[in-house]
C-alpha positions as CSV (number, residue, x, y, z in Angstrom):
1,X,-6.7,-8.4,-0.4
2,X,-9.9,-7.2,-1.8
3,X,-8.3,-4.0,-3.4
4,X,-5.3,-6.3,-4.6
5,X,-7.9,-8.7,-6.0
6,X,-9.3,-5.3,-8.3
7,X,-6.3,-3.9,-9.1
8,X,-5.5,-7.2,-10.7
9,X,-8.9,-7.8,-11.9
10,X,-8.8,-4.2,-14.0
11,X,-5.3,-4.4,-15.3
12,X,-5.4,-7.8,-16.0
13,X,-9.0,-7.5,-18.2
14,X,-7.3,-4.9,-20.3
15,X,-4.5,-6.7,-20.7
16,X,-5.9,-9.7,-22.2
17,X,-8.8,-7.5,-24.0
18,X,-6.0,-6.0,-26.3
19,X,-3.6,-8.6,-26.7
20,X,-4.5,-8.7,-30.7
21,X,-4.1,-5.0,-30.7
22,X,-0.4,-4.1,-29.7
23,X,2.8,-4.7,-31.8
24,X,5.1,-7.9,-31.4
25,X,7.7,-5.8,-31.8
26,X,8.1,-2.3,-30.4
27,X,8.7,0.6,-32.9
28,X,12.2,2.9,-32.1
29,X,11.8,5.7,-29.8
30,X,12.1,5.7,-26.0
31,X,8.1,6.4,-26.1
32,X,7.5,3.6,-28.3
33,X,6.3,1.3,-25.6
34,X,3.9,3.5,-24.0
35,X,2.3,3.8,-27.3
36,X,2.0,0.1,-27.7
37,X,0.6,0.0,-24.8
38,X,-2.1,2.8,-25.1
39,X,-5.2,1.1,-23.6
40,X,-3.7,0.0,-20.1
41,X,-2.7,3.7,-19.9
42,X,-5.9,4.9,-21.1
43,X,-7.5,2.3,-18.5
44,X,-5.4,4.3,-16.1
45,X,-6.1,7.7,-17.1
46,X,-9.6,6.9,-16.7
47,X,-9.4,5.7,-12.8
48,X,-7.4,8.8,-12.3
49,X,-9.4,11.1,-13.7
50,X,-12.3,9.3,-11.8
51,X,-11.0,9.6,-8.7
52,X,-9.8,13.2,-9.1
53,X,-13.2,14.8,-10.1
54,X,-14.8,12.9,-7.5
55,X,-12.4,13.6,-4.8
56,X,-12.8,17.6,-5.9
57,X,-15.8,18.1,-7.2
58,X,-18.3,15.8,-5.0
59,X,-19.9,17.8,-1.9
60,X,-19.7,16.8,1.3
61,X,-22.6,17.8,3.5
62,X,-22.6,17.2,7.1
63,X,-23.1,13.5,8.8
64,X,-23.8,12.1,12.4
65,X,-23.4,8.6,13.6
66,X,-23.2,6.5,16.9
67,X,-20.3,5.1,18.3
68,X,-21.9,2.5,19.7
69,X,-18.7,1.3,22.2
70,X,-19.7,4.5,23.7
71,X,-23.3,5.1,23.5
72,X,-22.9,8.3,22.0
73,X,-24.1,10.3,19.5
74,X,-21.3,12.6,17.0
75,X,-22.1,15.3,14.4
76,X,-19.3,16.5,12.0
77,X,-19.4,19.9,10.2
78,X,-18.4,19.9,6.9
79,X,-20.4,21.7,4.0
80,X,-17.7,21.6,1.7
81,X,-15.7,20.7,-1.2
82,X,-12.3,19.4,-2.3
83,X,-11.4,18.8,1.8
84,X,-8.5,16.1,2.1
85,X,-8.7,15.8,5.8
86,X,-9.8,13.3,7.7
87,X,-13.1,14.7,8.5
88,X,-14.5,15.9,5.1
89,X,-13.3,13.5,2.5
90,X,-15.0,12.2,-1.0
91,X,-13.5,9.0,0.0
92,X,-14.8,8.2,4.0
93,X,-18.4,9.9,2.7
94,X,-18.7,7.2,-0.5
95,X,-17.7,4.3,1.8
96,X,-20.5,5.6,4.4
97,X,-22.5,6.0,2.1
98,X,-22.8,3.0,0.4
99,X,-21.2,0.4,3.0
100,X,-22.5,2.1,6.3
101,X,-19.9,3.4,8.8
102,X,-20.6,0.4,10.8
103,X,-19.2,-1.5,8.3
104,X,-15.7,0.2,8.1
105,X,-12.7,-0.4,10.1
106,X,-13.0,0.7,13.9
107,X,-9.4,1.6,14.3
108,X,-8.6,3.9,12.0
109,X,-5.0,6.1,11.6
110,X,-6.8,8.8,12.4
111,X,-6.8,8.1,15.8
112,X,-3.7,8.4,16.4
113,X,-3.4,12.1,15.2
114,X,-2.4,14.7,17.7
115,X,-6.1,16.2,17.4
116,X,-7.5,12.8,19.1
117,X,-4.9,11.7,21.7
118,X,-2.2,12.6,23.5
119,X,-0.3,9.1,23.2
120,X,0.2,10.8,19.3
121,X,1.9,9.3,16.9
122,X,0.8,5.9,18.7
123,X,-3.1,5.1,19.6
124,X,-4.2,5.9,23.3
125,X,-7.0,7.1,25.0
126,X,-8.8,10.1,23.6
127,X,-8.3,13.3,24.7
128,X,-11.7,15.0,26.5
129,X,-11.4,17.6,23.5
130,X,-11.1,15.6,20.4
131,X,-13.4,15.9,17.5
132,X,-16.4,13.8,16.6
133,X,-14.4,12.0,13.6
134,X,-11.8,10.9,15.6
135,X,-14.6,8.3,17.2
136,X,-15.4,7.5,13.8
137,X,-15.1,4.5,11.6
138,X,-12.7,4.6,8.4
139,X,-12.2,2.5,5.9
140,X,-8.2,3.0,4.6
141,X,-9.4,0.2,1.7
142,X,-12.2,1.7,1.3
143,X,-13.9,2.3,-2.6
144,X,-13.0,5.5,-3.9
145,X,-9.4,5.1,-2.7
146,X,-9.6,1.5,-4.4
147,X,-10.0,3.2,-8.0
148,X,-7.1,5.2,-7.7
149,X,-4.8,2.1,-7.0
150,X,-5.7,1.1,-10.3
151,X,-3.1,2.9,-11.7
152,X,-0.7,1.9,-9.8
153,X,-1.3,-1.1,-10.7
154,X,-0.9,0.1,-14.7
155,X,2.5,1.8,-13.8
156,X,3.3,-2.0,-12.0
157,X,2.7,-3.5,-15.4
158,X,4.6,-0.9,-17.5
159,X,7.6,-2.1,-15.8
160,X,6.9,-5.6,-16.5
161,X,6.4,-4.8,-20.4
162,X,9.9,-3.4,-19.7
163,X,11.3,-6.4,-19.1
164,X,9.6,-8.1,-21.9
165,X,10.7,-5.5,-24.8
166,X,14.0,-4.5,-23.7
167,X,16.8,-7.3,-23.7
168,X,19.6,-5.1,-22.4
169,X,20.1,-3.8,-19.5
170,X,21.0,-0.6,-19.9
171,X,17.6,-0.1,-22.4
172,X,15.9,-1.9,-19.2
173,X,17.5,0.8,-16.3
174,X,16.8,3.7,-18.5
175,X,13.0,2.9,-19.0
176,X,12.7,2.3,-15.7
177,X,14.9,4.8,-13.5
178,X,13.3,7.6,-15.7
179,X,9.6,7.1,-14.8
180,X,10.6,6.1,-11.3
181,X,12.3,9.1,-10.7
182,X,9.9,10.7,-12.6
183,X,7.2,9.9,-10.5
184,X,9.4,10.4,-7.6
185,X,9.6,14.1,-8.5
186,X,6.3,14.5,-9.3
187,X,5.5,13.3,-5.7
188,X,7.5,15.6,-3.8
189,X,6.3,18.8,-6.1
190,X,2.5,17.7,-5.1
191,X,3.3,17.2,-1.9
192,X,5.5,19.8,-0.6
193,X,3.6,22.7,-2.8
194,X,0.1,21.5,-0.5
195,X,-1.3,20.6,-3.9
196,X,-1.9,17.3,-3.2
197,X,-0.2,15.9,0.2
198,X,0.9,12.5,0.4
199,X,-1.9,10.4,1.9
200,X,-1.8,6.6,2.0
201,X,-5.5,6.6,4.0
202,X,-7.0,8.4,0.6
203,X,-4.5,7.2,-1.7
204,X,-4.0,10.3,-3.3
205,X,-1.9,10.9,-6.1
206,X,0.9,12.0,-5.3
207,X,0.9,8.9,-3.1
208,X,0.6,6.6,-5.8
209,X,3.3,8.3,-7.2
210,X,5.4,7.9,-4.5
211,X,5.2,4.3,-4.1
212,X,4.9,3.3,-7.5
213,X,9.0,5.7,-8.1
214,X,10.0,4.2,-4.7
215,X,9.0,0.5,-6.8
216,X,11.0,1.3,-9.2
217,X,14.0,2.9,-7.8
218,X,14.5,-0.4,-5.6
219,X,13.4,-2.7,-8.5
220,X,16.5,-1.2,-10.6
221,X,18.7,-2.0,-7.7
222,X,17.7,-5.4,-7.4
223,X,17.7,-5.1,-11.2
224,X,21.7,-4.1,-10.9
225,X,22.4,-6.3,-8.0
226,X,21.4,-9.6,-9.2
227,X,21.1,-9.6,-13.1
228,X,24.0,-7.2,-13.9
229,X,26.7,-7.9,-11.1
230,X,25.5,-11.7,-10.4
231,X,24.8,-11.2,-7.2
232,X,22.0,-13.8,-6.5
233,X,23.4,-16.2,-3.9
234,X,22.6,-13.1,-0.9
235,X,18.8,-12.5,-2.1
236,X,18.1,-16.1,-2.9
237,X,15.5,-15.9,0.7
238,X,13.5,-13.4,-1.7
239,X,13.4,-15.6,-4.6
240,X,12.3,-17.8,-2.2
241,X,9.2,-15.6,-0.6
242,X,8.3,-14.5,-4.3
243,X,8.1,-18.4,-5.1
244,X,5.4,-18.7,-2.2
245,X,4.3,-15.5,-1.6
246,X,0.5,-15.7,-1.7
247,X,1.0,-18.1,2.0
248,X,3.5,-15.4,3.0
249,X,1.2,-12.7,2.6
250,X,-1.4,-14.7,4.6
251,X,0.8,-15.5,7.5
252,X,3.1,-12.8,7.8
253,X,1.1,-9.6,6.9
254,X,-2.4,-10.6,7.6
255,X,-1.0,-11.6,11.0
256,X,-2.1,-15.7,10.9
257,X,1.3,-17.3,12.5
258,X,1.5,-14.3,14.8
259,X,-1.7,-14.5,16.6
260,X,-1.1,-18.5,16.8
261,X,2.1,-18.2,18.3
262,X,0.7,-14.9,20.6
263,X,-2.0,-17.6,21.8
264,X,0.5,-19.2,23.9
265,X,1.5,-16.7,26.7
266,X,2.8,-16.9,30.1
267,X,0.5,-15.5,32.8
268,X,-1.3,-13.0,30.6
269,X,-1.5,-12.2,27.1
270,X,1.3,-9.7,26.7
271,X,3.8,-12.2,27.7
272,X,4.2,-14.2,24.5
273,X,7.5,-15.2,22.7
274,X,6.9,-12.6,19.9
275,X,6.4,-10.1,22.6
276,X,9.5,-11.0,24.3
277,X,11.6,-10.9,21.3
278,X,10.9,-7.9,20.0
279,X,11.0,-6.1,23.5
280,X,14.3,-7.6,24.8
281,X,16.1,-7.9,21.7
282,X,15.3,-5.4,19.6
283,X,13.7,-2.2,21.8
284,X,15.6,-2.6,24.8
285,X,18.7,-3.4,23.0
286,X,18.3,0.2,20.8
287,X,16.4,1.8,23.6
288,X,14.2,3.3,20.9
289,X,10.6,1.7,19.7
290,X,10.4,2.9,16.2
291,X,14.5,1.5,15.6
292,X,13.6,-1.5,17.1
293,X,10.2,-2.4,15.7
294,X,12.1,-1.7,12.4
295,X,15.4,-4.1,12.8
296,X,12.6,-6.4,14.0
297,X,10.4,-6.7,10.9
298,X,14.0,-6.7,9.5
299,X,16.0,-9.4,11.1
300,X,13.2,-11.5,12.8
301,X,10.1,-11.8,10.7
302,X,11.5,-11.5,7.6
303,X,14.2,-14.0,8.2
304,X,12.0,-16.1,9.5
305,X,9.6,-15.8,6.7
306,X,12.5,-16.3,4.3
307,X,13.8,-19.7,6.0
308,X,10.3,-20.9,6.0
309,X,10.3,-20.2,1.9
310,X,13.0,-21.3,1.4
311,X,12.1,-25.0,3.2
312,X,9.0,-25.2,1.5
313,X,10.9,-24.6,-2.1
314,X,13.2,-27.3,-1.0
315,X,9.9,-29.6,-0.1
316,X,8.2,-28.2,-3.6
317,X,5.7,-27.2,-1.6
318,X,4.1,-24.0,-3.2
319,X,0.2,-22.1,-2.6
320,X,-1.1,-20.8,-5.6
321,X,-3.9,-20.8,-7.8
């Protein structure tokens, strides 16, 4: 919430600060809108260029802590430069730093890399040999990482002034398929050349420019769906969670109704109705975890979530500010 609250902070500042300055009307050109819309970009360019000479240039020296669960003591070597691991990062030394490592989240991905435990890619005890950071606090919304999602939040809002200029569709797919594709590309080129792998813990680059084509891609099919073929009877439970979304985001993905409804259990805790569900219907069903967790999140929570919306719409009952 914190780094959606900045994001929207930033883009939203700039947005209003030049209101005055940007055309009504767009000049021709396929480039005309970027143009018109300099300072957000600019706004962009300057978070990514912050977070890319920090990220490279800043020097890492070596750090210690307690892991206090433990009662033990950890050193990390580093010394270095440019490092996009886990251990030697710009962004987990500016959140220690300035926020303290006892203030950053315990249970990081990290753990659950290969180098830590042998439960890998799920989180399990760790293994007798595994390096000091893998006992270490991260923060995976942590400040450095924050900047850069700035400007996915200025590629977010280029699609909106999509929609706003261009009245036809075609105009509207062309604009948007072409950077989302774009970006798509540009993704894959960082990622697979080891320039800049895709990290969603750092929140590097090429990550943003993964999820911000990935956006778009599945925004145009919507787009296509709904708006060009009609099709809006099917995805009215969407319509529905976007009308509310703000309490969805609070139950669903912060994990409110879930740990209410995991607080009534038969026996012991890990015999719940959730639990139950998603083991007997969904795992066991598939005989595969990561098939089932994902038809779960698919045809139970966000089903439900949808039904609820869509109640509440029928009630007129909305959260928002």
């Amino acid at each position: 919430m914190q780094r959606i609250a900045l994001v929207y902070f930033v883009v939203a500042l700039i947005e209003t600060l030049t209101t005055k300055r940007r055309p009504l009307v767009l000049s021709p050109g396929h480039l005309s809108i970027f143009t018109a819309y300099r300072w957000q970009w600019i706004g962009g360019f300057i978070a990514f260029s912050f977070y890319m000479i920090t990220t490279y240039s800043l020097y890492i020296p070596d750090w210690s802590f307690i892991n206090h669960k433990e009662g033990k003591a950890y050193t990390v070597k580093c010394g270095m430069r440019g490092h996009l691991g886990p251990a030697c990062n710009a962004v987990g030394y500016v959140d220690r730093e300035i926020l303290g490592i006892n203030h950053l989240y315990k249970s990081p991905a990290w753990q659950h890399l290969k180098a830590c435990t042998l439960s890998s890619p799920r989180s399990g005890p760790f293994r007798e040999d595994a390096p000091g950071w893998c006992h270490a606090n991260f923060e995976p919304e942590g400040l450095l990482s924050s900047i850069s999602a700035i400007l996915s939040g200025t590629i977010g809002i280029h699609y909106g002034h999509v929609l706003m200029h261009f009245k036809g569709h075609s105009q509207r797919l062309k604009q948007w398929l072409s950077m989302a594709i774009g970006l798509l590309v540009l993704a894959f080129l960082l990622h697979f050349s080891h320039a800049i792998p895709i990290n969603k813990q750092l929140y590097t680059i090429s990550y943003v420019c993964l999820t911000a084509g990935a956006a778009g891609v599945v925004f145009s099919g919507f787009y296509i769906l709904i708006d060009v073929w009609g099709l809006r009877t099917p995805f009215l439970f969407l319509e529905w969670i976007g009308m509310n979304s703000m309490l969805i985001f609070v139950l669903g993905a912060q994990g409110i109704l879930a740990a209410f409804i995991n607080g009534w259990y038969y026996n012991n805790p890990n015999k719940t109705l959730v639990t139950w569900i998603k083991t007997h219907v969904f795992i066991d069903a598939w005989h595969s975890w990561n098939l089932g967790t994902l038809l779960y999140v698919i045809f139970a929570e966000i089903t439900f979530y949808g039904v609820l919306a869509g109640i509440l719409h029928k009630l007129g009952m909305y959260w928002k500010l």
